[in-house]
N, C-alpha and C positions, 0 to 999 in steps of 0.2 A: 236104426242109426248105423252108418259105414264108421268102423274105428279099424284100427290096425296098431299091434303091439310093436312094429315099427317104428312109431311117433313116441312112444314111452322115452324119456324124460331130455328129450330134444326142447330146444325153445323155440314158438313161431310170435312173429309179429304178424296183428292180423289188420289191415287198412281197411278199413271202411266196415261199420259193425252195424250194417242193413239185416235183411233177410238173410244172405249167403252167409257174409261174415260171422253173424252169431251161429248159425248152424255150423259153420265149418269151426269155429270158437270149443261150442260146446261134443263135438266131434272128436278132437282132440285133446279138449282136454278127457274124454273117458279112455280117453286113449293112453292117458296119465302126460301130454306132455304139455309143457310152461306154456303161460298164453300172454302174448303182452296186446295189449289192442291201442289202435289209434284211430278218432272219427273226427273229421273237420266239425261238426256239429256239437256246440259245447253241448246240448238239450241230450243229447242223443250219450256223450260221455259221461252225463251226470246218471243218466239209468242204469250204464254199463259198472259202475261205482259199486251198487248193490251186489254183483256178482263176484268170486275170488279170481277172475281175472285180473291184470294189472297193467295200470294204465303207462302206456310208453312216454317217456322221458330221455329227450337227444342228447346223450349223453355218452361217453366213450363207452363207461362201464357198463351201458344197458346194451348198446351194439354188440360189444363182445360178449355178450351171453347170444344174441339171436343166432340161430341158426338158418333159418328161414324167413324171408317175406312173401306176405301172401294177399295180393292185392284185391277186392272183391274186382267185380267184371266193370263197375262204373267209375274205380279209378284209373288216370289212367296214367301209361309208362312208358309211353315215348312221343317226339316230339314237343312241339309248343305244351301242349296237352298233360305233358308227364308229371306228376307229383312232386313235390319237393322232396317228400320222404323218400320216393323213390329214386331221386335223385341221389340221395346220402345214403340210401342203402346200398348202390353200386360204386361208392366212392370208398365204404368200408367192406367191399367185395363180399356182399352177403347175396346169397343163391334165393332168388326169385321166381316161386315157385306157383303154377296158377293154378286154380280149382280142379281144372281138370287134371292137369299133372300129379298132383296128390292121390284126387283119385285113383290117376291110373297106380302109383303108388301103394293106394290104399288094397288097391285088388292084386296087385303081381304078389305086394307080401303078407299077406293074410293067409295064418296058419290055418283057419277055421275054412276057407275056401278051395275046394278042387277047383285048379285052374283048368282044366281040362274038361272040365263041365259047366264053366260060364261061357257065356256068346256078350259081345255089348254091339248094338249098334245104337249109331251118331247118326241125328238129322240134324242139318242146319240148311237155312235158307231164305228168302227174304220172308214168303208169303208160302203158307200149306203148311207148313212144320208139324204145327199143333196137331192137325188136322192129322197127318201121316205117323206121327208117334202112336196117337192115341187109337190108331186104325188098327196099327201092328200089333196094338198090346192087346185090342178089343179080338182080332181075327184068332192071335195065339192063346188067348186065354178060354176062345170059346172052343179051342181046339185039345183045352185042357193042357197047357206049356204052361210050368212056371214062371214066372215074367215080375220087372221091377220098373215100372215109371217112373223117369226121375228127370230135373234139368228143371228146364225155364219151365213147364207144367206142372201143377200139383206138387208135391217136395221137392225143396230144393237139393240136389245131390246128396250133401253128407246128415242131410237127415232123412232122407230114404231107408228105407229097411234092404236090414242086407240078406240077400239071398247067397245060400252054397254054391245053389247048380242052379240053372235057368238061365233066365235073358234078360239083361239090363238094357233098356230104351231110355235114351237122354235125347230130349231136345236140349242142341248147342246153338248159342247165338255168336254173333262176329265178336263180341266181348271177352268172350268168355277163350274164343280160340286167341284172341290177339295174342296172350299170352302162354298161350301152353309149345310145347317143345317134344314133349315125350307122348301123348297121347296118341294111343292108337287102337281104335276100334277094330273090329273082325268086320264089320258091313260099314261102312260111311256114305251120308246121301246128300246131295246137294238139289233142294227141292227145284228153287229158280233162281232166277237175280232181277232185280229191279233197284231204283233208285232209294237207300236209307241207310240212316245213320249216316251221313254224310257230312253233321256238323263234326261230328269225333274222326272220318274218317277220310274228308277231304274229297276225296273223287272216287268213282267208279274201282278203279284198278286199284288202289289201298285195299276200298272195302270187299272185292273179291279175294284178293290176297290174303286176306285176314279168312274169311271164308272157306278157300282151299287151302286151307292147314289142318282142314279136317281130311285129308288124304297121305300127307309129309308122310307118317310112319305105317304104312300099308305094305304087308308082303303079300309075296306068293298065293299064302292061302288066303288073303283076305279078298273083300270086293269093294271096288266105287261103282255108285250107281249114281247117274248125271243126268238132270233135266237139262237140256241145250235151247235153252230158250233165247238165251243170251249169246254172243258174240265171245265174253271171255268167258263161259265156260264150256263152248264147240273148240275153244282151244286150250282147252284144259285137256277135255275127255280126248283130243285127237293124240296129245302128249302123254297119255294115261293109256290109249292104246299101244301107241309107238314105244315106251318105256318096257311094256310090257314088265311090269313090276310086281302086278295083281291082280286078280280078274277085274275086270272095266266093264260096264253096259250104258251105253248111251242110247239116253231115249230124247228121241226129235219129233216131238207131235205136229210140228206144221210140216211135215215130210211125212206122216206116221209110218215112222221107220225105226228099230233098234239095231243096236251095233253090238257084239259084244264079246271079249278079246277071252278066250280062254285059256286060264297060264297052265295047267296043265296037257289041253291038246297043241297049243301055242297055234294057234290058227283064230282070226278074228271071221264071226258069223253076223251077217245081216240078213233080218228080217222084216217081216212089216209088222204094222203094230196094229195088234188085233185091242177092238173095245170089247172092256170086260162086260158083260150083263149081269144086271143086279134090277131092284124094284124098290129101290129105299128112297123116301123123296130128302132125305137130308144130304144125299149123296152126289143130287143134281148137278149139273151146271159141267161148263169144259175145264173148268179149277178141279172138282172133284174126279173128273176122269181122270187126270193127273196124278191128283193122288192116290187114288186107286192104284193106278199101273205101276208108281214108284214103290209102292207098298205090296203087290204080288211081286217085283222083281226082288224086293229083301225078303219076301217069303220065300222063293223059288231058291234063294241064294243057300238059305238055311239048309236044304236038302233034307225038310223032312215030309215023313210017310204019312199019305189017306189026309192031308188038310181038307177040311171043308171050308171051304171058301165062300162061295155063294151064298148058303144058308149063312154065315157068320156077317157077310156086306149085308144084309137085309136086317139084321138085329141089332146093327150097329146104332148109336142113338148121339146125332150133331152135338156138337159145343157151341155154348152158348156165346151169345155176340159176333159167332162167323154166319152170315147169312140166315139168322138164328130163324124160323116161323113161326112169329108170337099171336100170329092171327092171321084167318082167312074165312070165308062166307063167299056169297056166288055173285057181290059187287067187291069185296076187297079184300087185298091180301096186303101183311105188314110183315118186314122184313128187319129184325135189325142186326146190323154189321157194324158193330162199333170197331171190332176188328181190323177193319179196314182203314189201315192209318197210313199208305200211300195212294198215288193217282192211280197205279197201274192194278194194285187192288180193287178201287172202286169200278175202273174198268169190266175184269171180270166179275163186277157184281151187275153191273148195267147190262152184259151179255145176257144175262139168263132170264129178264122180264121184261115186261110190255107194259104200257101206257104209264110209267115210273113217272110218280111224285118224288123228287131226290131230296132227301136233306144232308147238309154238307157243312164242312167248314173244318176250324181247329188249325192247329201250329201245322202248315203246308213242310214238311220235305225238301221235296221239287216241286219246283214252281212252273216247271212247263208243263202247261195244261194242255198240249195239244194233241196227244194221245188221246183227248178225249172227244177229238172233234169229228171220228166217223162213229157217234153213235149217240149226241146232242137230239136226233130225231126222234130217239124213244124215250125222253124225257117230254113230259105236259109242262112240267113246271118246276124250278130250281126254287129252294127253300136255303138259307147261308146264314151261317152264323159262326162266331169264332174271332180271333184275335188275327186273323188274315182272310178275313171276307172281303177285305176288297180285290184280291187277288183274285175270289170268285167271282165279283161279283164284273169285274171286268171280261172275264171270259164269257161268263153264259149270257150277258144281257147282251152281248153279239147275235145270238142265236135263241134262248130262251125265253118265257115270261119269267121273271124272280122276284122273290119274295127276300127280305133280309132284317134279321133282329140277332142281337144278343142275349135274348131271353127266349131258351128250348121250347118251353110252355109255350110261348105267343105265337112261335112257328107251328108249332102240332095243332093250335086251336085253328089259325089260318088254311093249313095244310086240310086239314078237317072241314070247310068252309067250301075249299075250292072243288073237290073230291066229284067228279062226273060219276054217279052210281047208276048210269046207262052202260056204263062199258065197266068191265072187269078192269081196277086199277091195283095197282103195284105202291105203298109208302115203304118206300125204301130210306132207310138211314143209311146211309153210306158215307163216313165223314173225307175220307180221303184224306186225312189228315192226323197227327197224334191231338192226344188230348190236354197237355199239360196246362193250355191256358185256362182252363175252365175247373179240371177231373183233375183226381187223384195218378187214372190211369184208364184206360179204355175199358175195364170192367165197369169202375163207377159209373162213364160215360154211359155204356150200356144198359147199366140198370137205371137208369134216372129217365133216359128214354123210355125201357119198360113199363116204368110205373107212371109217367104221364100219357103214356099211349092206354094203361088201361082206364084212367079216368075217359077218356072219350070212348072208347070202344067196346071194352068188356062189360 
């Protein structure tokens, strides 16, 4: 757990008391300081009850104790959008402080840490995150680095274990930066940009904005590292070489070319962009080249001695529900990506196989599906289901044969029916979609796929 005797007997109001909230809750309080919490959720304030936290009451006298608000990442605090509490908290000029700011907090004043001997790097971005944290932490760990996973994967920030010296990896999401101000990583990486979260954040240019504030506090010695896949972020990294603020590297895989600005020679070098070689089949596809290169450019950043690289890519072992291989034989292979909760996602899922059975569906994002229409040929058959299937099911019966039900099971049994076992096929889950109207969350989604694929299969 991250504490810091900083926080000692400070008062925080904590909004929203999910997974962050109560980690950051009970974070602070060993930190010894006042917790006052508030959940829209009366269910969820009657559990918090049980603990010596204390339930906020709008009140003068309780304001004037807070010192801080601390909003989790899914309330939100500006615009239409913004919270009411959050509204009254800036009406009694109380400092607004977000998860990662804290953090950053939690690290500059911590006696128990030589700052001199942590690194953190930041990924955020729409689609690979996962993937490229959990790469860094796999590659450094096999290289013997002390290393701390923390963010949107596996613990959430303030209940990660604190390390002295080593290297802290956070996956950050656009949530999480909307509000921070002071954070600032030593490596910051923006995987790619595609179209999400769009209902919290209105249009493209908001939610990358939100995005690149994972760079705001970058100096001299630190690095961005940019997928340019996108339109606003080739004018991001071109501002980020021209600023020349911090070392820059921009990588352009449809050019395969990198750029990259070095603030001590202060001369920017472009190169071509060599594919790494590796033999791991979890690593496939032009998604994982990606990640790959973004994940040697934060190694190479690091400036350390004899990594092994190569042997570490081939040991590395996928996450599950991102292109997961839950089955294959020498008629069929099954694929599941519940992961995949935009179009441009399922896209580079449809890249990398042949004769694809898709199943699809779930709360659409974007709704323009027409990205998806130079590669409707390596599809036999569209499978839809979800609480905007007809959105699919308009698109693909243009071009497709489709199948379409509200019940997962009826589709896999069907899917199972149609299956040509003369040709090597592909069942691909790829929902393109988030999960909400159905799942918990794309995990559940994922596993309930698992377990009805292995009734027919396994």
């Amino acid at each position: 757990m991250i504490t810091s005797n900083y926080f000692s007997n400070k008062t925080f109001l904590i909004l929203g008391m999910g997974k962050t909230g109560l980690s950051i809750s009970r974070s602070l309080s060993k930190s010894k300081a006042n917790i006052i919490y508030w959940d829209d959720d009366p269910k969820v304030r009657k559990q918090i009850t049980q603990t010596k936290f204390k339930k906020f009451f709008n009140t003068s006298k309780v304001w004037n104790t807070i010192d801080y608000v601390v909003p989790s990442p899914g309330i939100g605090i500006i615009g239409k959008s913004q919270h009411k509490l959050i509204n009254i908290a800036k009406k009694n000029n109380k400092r607004i402080i977000s998860e990662l700011d804290l953090f950053q907090v939690a690290i500059s004043k911590n006696d128990k840490i030589n700052k001199n001997n942590i690194k953190i790097i930041a990924v955020t971005g729409t689609n690979g995150k996962s993937t490229i944290v959990t790469l860094i932490n796999h590659l450094l760990k096999s290289n013997g680095i002390k290393t701390s996973l923390i963010g949107n994967i596996g613990n959430s920030i303030f209940s990660s274990k604190l390390i002295r010296n080593g290297i802290l990896i956070i996956e950050v999401s656009s949530y999480q930066l909307e509000t921070s101000k002071i954070f600032s990583p030593n490596i910051a990486v923006i995987s790619n940009l595609s179209s999400d979260h769009l209902s919290r954040h209105k249009n493209m240019r908001n939610y990358f904005n939100q995005k690149s504030k994972i760079f705001k506090n970058l100096t001299n010695d630190d690095t961005a590292i940019l997928n340019c896949n996108h339109d606003l972020i080739k004018s991001k990294a071109s501002k980020l070489l021209k600023n020349k603020k911090s070392n820059t590297i921009s990588l352009n895989f449809e050019k395969r070319k990198s750029q990259f600005y070095s603030s001590k020679k202060k001369l920017i070098i472009t190169s071509k962009l060599r594919k790494i070689k590796h033999s791991n089949p979890h690593l496939n596809g032009e998604h994982n080249e990606e990640n790959i290169q973004l994940t040697y450019q934060v190694l190479s950043s690091l400036q350390l001695k004899n990594l092994s690289i190569k042997k570490a890519l081939n040991s590395y072992i996928g996450l599950n529900h991102r292109q997961e291989l839950i089955f294959d034989n020498n008629k069929t292979m099954i694929i599941n990506d519940s992961k995949a909760t935009n179009i441009e996602s399922m896209v580079r899922a449809i890249k990398n196989y042949k004769n694809i059975y898709l199943i699809c569906g779930g709360v659409l994002k974007d709704k323009n599906l027409n990205m998806l229409l130079p590669y409707v040929n390596k599809l036999k058959k569209v499978y839809i289901t979800g609480v905007d299937k007809n959105l699919f099911i308009n698109f693909f019966s243009k071009t497709n044969k489709i199948f379409a039900s509200s019940n997962l099971n009826e589709i896999i049994t069907k899917c199972y029916k149609d299956i040509d076992l003369k040709k090597h096929s592909t069942i691909l889950f790829c929902p393109g979609a988030a999960s909400f109207d159905q799942y918990k969350n794309f995990e559940e989604r994922g596993k309930k796929f698992k377990k009805l694929i292995t009734r027919k299969f396994v």
